[in-house]
C-alpha positions as CSV (number, residue, x, y, z in Angstrom):
1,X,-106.2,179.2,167.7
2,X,-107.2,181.6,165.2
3,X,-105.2,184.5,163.7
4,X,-102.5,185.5,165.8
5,X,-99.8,187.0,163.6
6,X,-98.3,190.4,163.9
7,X,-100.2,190.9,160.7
8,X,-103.8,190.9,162.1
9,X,-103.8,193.1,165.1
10,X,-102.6,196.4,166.5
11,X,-103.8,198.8,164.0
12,X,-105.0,202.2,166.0
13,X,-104.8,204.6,163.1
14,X,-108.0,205.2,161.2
15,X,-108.8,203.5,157.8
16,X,-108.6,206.1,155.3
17,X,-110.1,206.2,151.9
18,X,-108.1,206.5,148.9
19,X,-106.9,205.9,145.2
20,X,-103.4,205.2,146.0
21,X,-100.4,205.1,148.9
22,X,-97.1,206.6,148.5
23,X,-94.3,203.9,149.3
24,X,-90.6,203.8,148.7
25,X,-91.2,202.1,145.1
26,X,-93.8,204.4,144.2
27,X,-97.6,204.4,144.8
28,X,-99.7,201.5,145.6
29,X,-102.6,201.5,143.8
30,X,-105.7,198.7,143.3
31,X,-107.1,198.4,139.9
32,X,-110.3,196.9,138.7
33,X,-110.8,196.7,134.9
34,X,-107.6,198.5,134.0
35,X,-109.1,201.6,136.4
36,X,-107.4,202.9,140.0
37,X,-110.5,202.3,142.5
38,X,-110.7,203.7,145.6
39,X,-109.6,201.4,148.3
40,X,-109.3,201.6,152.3
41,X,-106.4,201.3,153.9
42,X,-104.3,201.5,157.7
43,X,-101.1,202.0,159.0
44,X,-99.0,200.3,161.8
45,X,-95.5,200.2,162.7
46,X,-93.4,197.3,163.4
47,X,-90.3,196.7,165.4
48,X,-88.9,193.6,164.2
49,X,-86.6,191.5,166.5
50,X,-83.6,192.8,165.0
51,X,-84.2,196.2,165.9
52,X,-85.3,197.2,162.2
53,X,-88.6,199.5,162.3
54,X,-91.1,199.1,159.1
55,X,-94.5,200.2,158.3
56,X,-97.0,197.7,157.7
57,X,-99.5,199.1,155.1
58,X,-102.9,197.8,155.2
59,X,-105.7,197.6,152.3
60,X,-109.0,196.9,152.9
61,X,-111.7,195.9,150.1
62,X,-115.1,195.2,150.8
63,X,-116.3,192.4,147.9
64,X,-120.3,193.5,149.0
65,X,-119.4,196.8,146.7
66,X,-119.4,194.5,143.8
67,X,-120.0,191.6,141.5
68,X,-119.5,187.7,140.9
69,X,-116.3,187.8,138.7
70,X,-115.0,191.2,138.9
71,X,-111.0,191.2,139.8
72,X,-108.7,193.5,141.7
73,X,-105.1,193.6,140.9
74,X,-103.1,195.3,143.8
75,X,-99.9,196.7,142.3
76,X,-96.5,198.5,143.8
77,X,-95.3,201.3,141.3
78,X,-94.1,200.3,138.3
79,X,-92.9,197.2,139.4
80,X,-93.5,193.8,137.7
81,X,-90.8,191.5,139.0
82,X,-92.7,189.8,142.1
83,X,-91.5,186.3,142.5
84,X,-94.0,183.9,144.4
85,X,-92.4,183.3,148.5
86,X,-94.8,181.3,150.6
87,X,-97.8,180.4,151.4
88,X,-99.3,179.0,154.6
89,X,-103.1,178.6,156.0
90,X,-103.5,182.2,156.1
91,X,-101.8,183.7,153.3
92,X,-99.9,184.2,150.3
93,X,-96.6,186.2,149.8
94,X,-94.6,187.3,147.1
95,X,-91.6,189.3,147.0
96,X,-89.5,192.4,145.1
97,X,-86.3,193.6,146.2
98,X,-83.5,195.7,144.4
99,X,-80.1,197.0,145.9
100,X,-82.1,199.0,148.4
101,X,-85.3,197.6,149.5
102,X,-87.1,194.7,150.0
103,X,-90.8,194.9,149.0
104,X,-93.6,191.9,150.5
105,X,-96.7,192.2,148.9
106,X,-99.0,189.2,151.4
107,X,-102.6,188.4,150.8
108,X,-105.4,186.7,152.2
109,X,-105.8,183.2,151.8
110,X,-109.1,182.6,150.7
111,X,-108.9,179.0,151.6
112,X,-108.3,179.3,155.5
113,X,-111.9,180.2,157.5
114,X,-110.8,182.1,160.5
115,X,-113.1,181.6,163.0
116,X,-113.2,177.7,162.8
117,X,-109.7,177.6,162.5
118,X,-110.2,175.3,159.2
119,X,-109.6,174.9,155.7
120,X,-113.5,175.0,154.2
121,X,-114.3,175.5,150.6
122,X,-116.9,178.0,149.7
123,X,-116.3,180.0,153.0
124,X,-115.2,183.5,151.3
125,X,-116.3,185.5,148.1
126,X,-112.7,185.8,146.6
127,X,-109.8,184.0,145.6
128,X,-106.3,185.1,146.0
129,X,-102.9,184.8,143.6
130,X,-99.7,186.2,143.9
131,X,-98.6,188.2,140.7
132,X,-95.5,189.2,138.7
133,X,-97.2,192.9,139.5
134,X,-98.5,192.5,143.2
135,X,-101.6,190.5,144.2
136,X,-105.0,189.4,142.4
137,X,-108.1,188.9,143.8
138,X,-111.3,187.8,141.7
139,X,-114.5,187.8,143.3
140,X,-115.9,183.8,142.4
141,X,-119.1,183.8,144.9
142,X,-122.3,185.9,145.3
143,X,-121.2,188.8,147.8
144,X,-124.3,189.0,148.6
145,X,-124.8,185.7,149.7
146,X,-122.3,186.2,152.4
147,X,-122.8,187.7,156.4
148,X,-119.3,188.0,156.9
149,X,-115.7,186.8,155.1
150,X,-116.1,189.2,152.8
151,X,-113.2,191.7,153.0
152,X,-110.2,191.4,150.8
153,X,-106.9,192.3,152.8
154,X,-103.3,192.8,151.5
155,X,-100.1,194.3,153.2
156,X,-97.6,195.6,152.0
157,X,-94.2,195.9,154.1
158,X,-91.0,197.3,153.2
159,X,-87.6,196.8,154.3
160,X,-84.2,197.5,153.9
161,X,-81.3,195.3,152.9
162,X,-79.1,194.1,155.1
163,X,-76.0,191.7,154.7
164,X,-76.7,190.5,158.3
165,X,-80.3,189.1,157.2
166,X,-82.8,187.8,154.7
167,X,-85.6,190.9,154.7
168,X,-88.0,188.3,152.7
169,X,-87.3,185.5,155.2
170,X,-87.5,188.2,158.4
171,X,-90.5,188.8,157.0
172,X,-92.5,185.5,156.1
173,X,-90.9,184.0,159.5
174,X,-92.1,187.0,161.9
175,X,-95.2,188.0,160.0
176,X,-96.7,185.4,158.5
């Protein structure tokens, strides 16, 4: 089994370093401490299966840059208005959406190991919790006491609205 979502794979354009993405609600932008850090973060496009093209945005942090406790809010703009969605064995979704837009802001779960296909405790460094803001992240085991499982990752898709679908259900039910 495994990962297999739409999520996971498919990414060809280079990670690139930065302090923040530009987006249709404004920049997304990870904070640690109340500071903008510099985060890593990919690209890919998505056709989904009714026709509507998005960009998947993907953010990569690596916990083995820093400490037991530290925490990483990942934020969209100015907005504070996320309402928990879903959750499954891999991840965590909450959603924004105004007249225009809908926003899914989907993290890992920390709860799921990947390569044994299981829920196991103590098998990654962080722990994950959708937001009113975004996503939160708070490093509660020894980085350095971990080989792998170690890497943070959040995406962040937009789409529009649409009386002929749900963009937060098209989302959970064909990326998550």
């Amino acid at each position: 089994m495994g990962i297999t979502s739409t999520l996971y794979f498919g990414y060809t354009e280079k990670e690139v370093e930065t302090k923040e993405i530009v987006t249709p609600f404004g920049q997304v932008s990870v904070y640690l401490h109340n500071q903008k850090i510099k985060f890593h973060y990919t690209t890919k496009k998505h056709i989904f299966k009714n026709g509507i093209s998005a960009n998947i945005h993907r953010i990569a942090i690596d916990t083995m840059q820093y400490q037991l406790h530290d925490e990483f809010d990942v934020r969209v703009g100015n907005v504070d208005g996320f309402e928990y969605y879903d959750s499954d064995e891999h991840t965590v979704m909450c959603e924004f959406h105004d007249k225009k837009y809908s926003i899914a802001v989907i993290g890992y779960d920390s709860d799921y190991d990947f390569e044994r296909d299981c829920f196991i405790e103590d098998a990654f460094t962080f722990s994950t919790d959708a937001e009113n803001y975004g996503m939160n992240y708070k490093i509660v085991r020894d980085p350095t006491s971990f080989i792998k499982n170690n890497i943070i990752y959040t995406w962040i898709v937009f789409l529009p609205i649409y009386d002929a679908y749900d963009a937060a259900d098209l989302i959970d039910i064909e990326l998550v």
